[in-house]
C-alpha positions as a Markdown table, in Angstrom:
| # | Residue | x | y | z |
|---|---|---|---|---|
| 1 | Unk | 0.0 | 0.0 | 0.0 |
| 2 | Unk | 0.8 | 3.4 | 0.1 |
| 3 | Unk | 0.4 | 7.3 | 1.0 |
| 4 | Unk | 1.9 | 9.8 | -1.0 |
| 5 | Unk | 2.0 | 13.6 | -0.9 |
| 6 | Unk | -1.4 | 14.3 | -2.6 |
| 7 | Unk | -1.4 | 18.1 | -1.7 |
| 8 | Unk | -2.7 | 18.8 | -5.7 |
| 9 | Unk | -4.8 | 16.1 | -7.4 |
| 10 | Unk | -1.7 | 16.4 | -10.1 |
| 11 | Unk | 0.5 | 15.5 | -7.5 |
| 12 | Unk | -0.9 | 12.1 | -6.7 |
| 13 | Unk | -0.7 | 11.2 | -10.2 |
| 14 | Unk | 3.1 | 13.0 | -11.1 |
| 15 | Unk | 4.0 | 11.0 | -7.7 |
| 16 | Unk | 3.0 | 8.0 | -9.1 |
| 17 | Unk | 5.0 | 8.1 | -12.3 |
| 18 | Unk | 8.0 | 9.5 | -10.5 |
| 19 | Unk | 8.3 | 6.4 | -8.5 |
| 20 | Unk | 8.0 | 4.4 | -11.6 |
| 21 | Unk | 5.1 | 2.6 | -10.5 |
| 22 | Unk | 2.5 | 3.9 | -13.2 |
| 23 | Unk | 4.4 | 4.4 | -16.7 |
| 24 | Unk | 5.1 | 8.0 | -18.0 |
| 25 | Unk | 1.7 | 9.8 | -18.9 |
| 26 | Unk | 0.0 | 6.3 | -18.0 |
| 27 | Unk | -1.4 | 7.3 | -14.1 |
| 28 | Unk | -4.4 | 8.2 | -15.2 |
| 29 | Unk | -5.2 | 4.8 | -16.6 |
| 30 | Unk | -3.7 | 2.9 | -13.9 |
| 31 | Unk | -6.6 | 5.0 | -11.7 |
| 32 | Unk | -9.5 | 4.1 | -14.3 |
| 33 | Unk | -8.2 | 0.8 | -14.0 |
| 34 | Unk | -9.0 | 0.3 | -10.0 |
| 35 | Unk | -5.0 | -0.3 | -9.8 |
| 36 | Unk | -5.0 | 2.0 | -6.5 |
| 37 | Unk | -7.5 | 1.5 | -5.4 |
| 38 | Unk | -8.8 | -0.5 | -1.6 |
| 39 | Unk | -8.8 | -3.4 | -3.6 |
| 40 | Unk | -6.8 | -3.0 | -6.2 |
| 41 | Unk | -3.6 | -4.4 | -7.0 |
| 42 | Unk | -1.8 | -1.4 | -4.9 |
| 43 | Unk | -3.9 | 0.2 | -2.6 |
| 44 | Unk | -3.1 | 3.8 | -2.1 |
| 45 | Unk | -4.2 | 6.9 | 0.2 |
| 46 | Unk | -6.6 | 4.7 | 1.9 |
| 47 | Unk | -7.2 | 7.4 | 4.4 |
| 48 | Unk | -8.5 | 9.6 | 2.1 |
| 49 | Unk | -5.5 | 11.8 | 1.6 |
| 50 | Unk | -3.9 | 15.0 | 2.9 |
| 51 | Unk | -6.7 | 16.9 | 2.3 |
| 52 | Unk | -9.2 | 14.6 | 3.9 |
| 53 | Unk | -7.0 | 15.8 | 7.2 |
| 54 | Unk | -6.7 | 19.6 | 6.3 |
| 55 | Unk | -3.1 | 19.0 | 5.1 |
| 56 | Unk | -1.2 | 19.5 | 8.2 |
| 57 | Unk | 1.8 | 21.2 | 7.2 |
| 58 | Unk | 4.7 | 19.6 | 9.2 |
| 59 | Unk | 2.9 | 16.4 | 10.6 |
| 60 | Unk | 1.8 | 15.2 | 6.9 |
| 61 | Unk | 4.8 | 12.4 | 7.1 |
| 62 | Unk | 3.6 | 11.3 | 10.6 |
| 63 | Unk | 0.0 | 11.1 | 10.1 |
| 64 | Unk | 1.1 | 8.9 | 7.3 |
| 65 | Unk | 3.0 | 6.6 | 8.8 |
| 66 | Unk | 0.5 | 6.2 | 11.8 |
| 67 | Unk | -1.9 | 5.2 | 8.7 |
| 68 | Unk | 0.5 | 2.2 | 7.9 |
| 69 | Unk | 0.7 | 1.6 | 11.4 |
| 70 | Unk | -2.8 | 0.8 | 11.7 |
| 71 | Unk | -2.5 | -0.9 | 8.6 |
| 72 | Unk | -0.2 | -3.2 | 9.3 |
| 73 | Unk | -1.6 | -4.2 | 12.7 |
| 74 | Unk | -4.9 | -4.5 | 10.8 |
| 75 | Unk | -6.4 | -2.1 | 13.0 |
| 76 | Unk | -7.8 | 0.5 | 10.1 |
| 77 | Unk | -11.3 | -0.3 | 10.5 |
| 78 | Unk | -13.6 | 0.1 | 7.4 |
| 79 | Unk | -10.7 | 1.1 | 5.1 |
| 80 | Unk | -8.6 | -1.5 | 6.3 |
| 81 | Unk | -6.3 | -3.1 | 3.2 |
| 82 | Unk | -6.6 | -6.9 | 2.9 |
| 83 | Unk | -3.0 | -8.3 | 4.3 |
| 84 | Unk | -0.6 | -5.8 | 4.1 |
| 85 | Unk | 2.8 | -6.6 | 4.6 |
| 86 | Unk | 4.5 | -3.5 | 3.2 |
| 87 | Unk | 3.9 | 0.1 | 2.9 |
| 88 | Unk | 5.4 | 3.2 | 1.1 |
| 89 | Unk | 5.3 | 6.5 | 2.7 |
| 90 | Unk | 5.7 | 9.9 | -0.3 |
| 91 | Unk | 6.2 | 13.2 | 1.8 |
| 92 | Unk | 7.2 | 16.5 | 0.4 |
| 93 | Unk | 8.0 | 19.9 | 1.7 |
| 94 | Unk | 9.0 | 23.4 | 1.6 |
| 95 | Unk | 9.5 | 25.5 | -1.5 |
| 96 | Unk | 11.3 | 24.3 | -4.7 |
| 97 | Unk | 14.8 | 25.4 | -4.6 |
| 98 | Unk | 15.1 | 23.9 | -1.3 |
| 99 | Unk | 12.0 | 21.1 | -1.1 |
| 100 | Unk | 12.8 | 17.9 | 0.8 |
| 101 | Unk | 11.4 | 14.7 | 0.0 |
| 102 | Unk | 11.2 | 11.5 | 2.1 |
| 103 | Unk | 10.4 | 8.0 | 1.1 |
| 104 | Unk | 9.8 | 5.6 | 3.5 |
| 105 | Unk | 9.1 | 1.6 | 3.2 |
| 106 | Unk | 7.9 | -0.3 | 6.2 |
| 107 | Unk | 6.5 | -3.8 | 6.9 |
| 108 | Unk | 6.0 | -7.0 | 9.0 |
């Protein structure tokens, strides 16, 4: 699964390619396709998003690893991933010339 920093619905998608999990210009068919979806073949922002928490500024990267916290342990209620066992963390801040991006990969 993962969360990535989805501050602009463009984001999500450039986010996506950058990683290299969709193929250049092809995000937008890997979202038609369910690929991302709870039950897709990789499940991301099950949570909703950023925006679905107001996009706290500085806690972003937290919130989203507390979301594959509860993931992991199962413990994510209605949104809850069938059997995770790993989970990628995109988190992005500051202003261009001097942005800083983390990625993080956790799992059982």
């Amino acid at each position: 699964m993962m969360e990535v920093h989805d501050c602009f619905s463009i984001t999500e998608l450039v986010t996506y390619e950058d990683l290299g999990i969709s193929p250049r210009g092809r995000a937008r068919e890997d979202i038609e396709a369910g690929f991302f979806d709870l039950e897709g073949t990789l499940p991301c922002q099950p949570d909703g998003g950023l925006k679905c928490f107001g996009h706290p500024i500085g806690a972003s990267g937290l919130r989203m690893m507390y979301e594959m916290y509860k993931q992991l342990q199962g413990k994510a209620g209605p949104r809850q991933i069938k059997n995770p066992r790993l989970g990628l963390t995109h988190n992005m801040g500051g202003i261009p010339p001097v942005n800083v991006v983390s990625v993080c990969i956790v799992g059982l």
